[in-house]
C-alpha positions in Angstrom: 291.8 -55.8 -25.9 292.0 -55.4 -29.7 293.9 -53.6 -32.0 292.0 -50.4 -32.1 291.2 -50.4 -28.3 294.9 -50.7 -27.6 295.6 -47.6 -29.6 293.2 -45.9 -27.7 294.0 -46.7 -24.8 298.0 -46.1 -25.8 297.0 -42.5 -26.5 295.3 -42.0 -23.4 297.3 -43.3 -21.0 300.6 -43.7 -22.7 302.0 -47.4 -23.3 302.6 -48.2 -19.5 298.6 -47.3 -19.3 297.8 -49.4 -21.9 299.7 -52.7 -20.4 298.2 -52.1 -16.7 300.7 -50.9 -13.7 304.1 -51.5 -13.5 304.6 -54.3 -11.4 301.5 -56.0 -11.8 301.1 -59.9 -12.0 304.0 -62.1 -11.9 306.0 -59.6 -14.0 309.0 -58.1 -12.2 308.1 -55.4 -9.7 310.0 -51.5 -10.2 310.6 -49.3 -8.4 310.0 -45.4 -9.2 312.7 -44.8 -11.1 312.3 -47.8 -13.2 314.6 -50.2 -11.0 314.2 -53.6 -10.3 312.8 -54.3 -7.0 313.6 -57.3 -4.4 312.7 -61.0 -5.1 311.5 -62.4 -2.3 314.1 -65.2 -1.7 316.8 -63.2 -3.4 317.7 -66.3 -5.5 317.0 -65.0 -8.9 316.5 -61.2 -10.6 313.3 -62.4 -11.5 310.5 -64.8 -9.8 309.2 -68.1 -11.6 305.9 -67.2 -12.9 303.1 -70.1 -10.7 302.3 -71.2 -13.9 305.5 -72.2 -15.5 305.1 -76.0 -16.0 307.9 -78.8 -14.9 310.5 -78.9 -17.7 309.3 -75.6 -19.7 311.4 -72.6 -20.5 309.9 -69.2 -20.1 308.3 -68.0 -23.2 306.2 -65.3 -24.7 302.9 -66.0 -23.2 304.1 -64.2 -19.1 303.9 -61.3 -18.5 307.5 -61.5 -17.1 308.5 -61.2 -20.9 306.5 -58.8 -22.4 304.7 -56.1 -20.2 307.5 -54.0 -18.4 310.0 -54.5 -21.0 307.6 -53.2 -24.0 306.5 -50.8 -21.7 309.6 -49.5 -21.5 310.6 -50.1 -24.3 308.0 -48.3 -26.5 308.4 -45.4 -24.3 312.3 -45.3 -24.9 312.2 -45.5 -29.0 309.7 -43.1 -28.9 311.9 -41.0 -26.8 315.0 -41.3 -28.7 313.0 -40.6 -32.0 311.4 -37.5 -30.1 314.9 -36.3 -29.8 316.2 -36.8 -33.3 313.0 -35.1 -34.4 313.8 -32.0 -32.4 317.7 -32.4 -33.2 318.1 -32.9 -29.4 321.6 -34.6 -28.5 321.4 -33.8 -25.1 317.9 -35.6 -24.5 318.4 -38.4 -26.9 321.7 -39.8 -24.8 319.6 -39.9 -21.6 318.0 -42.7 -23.9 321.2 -44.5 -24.4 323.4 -47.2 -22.2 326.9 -46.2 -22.4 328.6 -48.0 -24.2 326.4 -47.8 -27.0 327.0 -48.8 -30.9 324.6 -47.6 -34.1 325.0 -49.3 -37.1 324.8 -46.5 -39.7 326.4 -48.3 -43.0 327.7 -51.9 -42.6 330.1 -51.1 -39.6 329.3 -50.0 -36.0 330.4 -46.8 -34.6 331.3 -47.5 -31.0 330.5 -44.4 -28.3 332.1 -44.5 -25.0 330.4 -42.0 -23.3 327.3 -39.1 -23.2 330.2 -36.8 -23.3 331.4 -38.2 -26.0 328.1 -38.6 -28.2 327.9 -35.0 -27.9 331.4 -33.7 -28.3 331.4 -35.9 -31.6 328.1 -37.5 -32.8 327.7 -40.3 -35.2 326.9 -38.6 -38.6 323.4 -39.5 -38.5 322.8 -38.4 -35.1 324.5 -34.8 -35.7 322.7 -31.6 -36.2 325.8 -30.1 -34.3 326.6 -28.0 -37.1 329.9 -29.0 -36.8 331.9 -31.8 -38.9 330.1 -34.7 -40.9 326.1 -34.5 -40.8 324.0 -36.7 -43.0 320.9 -34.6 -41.3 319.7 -31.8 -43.9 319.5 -28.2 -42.0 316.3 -27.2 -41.7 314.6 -31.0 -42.8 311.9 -32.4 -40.2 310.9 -36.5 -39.8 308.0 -38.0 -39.2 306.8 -41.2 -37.5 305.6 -43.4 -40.2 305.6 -46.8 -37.7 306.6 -48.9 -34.9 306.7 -52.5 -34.4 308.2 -55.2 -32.0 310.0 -58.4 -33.2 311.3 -59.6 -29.6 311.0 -60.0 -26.0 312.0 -61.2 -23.1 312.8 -59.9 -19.5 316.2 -58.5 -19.8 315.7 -57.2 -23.5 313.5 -56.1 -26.3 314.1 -55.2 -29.9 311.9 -52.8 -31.6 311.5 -51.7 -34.8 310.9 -48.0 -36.3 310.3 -45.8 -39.8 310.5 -42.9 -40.3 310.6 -40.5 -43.3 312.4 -36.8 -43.6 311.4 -34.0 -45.6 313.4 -31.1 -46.8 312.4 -27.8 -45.4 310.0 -26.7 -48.0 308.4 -30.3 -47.5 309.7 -32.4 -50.1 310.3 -36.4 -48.9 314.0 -36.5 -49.1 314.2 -40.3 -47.2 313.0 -43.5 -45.3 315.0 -44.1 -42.1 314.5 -48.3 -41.2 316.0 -49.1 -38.2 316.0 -51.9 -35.3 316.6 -51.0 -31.7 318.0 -52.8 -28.9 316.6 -51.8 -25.7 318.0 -53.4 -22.9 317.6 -54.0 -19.2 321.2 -53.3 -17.6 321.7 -53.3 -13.8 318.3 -51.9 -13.2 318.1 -49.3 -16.0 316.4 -50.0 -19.3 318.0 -47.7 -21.9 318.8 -48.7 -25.9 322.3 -50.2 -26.3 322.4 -50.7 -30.1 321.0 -49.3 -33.0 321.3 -50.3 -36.7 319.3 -48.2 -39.4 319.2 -48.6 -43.4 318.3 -45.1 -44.7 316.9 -45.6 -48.5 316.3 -42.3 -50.4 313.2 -41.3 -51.8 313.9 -42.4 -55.5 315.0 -45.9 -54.1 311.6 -46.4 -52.0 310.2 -49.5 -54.1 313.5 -51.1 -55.2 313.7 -54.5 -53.5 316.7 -56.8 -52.5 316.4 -60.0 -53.3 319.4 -61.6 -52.7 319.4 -61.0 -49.3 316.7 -62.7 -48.5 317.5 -65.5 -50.5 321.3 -65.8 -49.2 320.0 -64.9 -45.6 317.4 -67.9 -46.0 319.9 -70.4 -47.6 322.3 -69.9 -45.1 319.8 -70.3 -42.6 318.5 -73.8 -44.1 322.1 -75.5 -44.3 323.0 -74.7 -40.8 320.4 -76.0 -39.2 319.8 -78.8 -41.5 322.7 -80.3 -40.0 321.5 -81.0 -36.7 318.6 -83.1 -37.9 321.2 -85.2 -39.9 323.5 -85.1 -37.0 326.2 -83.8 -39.0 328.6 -82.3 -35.8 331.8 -82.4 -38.3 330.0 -79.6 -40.3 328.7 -77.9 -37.1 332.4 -78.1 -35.7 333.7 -76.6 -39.0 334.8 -73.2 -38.8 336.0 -73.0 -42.4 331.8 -73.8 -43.8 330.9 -71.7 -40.7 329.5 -74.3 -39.0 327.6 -75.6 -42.3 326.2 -72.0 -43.2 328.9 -71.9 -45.8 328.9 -67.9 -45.4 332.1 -67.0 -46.8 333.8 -65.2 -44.0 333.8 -61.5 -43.6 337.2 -59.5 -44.4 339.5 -59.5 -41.8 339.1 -56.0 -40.1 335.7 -55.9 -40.6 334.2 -54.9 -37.1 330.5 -56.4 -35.6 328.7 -55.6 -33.2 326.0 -57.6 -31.3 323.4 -57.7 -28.4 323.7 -60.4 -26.1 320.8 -61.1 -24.0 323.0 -63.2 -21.5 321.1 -66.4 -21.7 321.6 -69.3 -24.4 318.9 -71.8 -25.9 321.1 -74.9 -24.3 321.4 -73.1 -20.8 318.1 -72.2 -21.0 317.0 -75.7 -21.9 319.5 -76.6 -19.2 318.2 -74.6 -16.7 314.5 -76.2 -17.0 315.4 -79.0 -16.9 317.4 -78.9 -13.8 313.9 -76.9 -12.5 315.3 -73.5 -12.0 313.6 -71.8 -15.5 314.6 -68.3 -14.5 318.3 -68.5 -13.3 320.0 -67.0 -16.4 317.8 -64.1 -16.8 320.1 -61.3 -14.4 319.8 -57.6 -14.3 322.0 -57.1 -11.3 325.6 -56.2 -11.8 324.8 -56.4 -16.0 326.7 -53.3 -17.0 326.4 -53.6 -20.8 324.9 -55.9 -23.4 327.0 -55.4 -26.3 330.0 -56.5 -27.8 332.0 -55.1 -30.5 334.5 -57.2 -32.2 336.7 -57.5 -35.1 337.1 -60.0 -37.8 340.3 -61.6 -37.2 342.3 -65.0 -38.9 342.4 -66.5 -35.1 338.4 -65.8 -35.3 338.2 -67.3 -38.9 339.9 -70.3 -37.8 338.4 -70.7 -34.2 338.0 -74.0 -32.6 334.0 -74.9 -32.3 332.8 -77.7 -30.0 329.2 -78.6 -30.3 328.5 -81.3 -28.4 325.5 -82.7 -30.5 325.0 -85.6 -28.0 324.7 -82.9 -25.6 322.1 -80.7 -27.7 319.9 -83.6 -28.4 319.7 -84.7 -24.8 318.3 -81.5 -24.1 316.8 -79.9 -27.2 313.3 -82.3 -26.5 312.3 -80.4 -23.9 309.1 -82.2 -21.5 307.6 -82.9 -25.5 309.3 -86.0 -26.7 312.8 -87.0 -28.3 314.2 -84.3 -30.3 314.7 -85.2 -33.9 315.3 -82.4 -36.4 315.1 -78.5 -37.2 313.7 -75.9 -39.4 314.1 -72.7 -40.3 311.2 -69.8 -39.8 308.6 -70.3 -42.2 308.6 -66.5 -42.6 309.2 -65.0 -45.9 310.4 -62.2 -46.6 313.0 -63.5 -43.4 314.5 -59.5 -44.0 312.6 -56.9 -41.7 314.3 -54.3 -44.5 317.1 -54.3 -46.7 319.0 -52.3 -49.0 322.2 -53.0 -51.6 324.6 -53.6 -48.8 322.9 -54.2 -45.1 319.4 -56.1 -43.9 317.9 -56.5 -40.6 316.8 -60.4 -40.7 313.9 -62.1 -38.5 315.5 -65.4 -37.9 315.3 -68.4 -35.5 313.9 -72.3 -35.4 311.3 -74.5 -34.8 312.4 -77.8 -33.7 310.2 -81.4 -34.1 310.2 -84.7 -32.6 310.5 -87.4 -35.5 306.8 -87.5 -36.1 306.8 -83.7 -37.3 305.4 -82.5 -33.3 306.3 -79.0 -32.2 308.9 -78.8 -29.6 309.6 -75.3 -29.4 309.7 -72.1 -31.2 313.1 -69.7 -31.1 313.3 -66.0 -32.3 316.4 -64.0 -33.0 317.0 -60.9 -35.3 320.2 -60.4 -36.8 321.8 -58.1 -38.9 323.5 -59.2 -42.3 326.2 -56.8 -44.4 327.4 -57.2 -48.2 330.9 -57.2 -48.3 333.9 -58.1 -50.5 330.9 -59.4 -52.9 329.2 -61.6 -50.7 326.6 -61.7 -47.7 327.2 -62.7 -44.7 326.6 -62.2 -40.4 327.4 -58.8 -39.2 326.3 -59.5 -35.3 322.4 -59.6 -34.0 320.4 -57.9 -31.5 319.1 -61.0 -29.3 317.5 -64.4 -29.1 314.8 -66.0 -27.2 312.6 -68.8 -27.1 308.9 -67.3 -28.0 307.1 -70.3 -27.6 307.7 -73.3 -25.7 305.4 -76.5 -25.6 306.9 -78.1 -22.5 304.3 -75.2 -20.6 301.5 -76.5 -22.6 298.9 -79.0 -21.3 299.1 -82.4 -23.0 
């Protein structure tokens, strides 16, 4: 349907109305509670969609990847902002996976448990009245929007703004922030949450330089698989040709992992089982939290460009070179010292022919005066021309 019907139909029905039963089509059946039922066979979490084609990866256009988890999805952020709206601890952590991480500043903050998150909340989450608070007594939020920026069966990462007001109704902020919500043993919840809060007086100020040092950094990694350069790749000290300088040792990150790379994926369609990575069952967290270290400065890398290329064609043609996204702004929002990036590739065969399309978003801090990676909140290949016809 269109835009407008979809809205419609959204606030009629809510946003599992709007995409049709849960369940439906080749999508992964639930059961009441939101649980994955069984597959017949038992082979995979998830069935292979009739249509997949010989040699293609899954990718945005089934149902598999989009309708029950932006279904849930939706619901969830909604949830979790209904919650903060209503200073609600107790509700918003029965939107949560436990472990869970938020990204308030440029560093996570790492809850174990719902006990925990209400015993001690993250400052931006606490309306306690007890200990730090960056939440004004008495101030009230409203929606201002939603979007999504990734998808796939396990995982989704949506967007959200909102802006407070002070209690007499004065706009005090903007809260940006990107959301993973993840499928985990059965039960979608969010896992990780970053937000960028810019006051009102710094609404229209832009940031530049980190789009531009996210983009560069971007271009000069990825550049060196087309030239075949695996002595850069293999480089920790460029970081594997990004030349990011490091982040400080200490400095924790914390990412999203979806549980399924582009080569194993690749891999894994090839070989003619498409869906064997994407697993629900026995997943008991997505995220990992990790500190910058000199062993992790100087690790040992191994790409195995013979390998990549082997693979990296798909059922299209000989793979021959890649590009970044040819999306600018690249930042989904940004202030002085964080930005939620939109990144991934498009690789070609030699005669500029689309192989495939990858999406990713990542988080990027400003530290110890420079930018670099600060972790990410999932990858996935969104389109895929091996499941096109030629």
């Amino acid at each position: 349907m269109d835009r407008r019907g979809f809205v419609r139909a959204v606030g009629a029905a809510g946003v599992a109305g709007a995409f049709g039963p849960l369940g439906a089509g080749p999508a992964l059946a639930v059961d009441q509670r939101g649980r994955p039922a069984p597959q017949p066979g038992g082979a995979t979490d998830f069935a292979t969609p009739p249509n997949l084609r010989p040699g293609g990866q899954l990718d945005s256009r089934f149902p598999v990847s989009f309708a029950e988890p932006l279904a849930h999805s939706f619901r969830l952020v909604t949830e979790y902002f209904t919650a903060l709206s209503q200073r609600n601890l107790d509700a918003l952590s029965r939107t949560l996976h436990f472990p869970f991480a938020i990204n308030e500043d440029i560093e996570p903050v790492v809850v174990g448990t719902a006990a925990d998150l209400l015993a001690s909340p993250p400052p931006t989450l606490n309306a306690t009245g007890r200990g730090k608070s960056r939440i004004m007594p008495g101030s009230y939020d409203l929606l201002e929007s939603m979007n999504v920026h990734l998808y796939c069966p396990v995982g989704t990462v949506i967007s959200l703004t909102f802006n407070r007001y002070t209690p007499d109704g004065r706009m005090l902020l903007a809260c940006d922030g990107v959301y993973s919500v993840t499928n985990n043993d059965g039960r979608w919840a969010i896992q990780f949450v970053s937000t960028i809060v810019r006051e009102a007086e710094f609404l229209n100020v832009t940031y530049p330089d980190a789009d531009l040092a996210t983009t560069r950094s971007e271009q000069n990694y990825l550049a060196a698989f087309g030239y075949g350069n695996e002595a850069i790749l293999d480089d920790a000290k460029s970081n594997r040709g990004t030349y990011d300088q490091p982040l400080p040792i200490g400095t924790q990150v914390a990412s999203v992992n979806f549980g399924y790379g582009p080569r194993e994926r690749s891999r894994d369609a090839r070989d003619g089982h498409p869906m064997a990575g994407w697993k629900v069952k026995g997943v008991k967290s997505r995220l990992t939290v990790s500190t910058v270290t000199a062993e992790s400065i100087n690790r040992v890398i191994r790409t195995n460009l013979p390998e990549f290329i082997e693979l990296a064609g798909g059922a299209v043609g000989p793979y021959a070179y890649t590009r970044d996204r040819p999306v600018r702004p690249i930042t989904i929002h940004a202030t002085h010292d964080k930005a939620h990036t939109i990144n991934g590739y498009l690789r070609y065969t030699a005669d500029g022919n689309l192989i495939s399309e990858t999406r990713g978003v990542g988080i990027r801090i400003y530290k110890a005066g420079h930018w670099a990676s600060a972790g990410g909140l999932g990858q996935v290949t969104h389109h895929d021309r091996s499941n096109s016809r030629s």
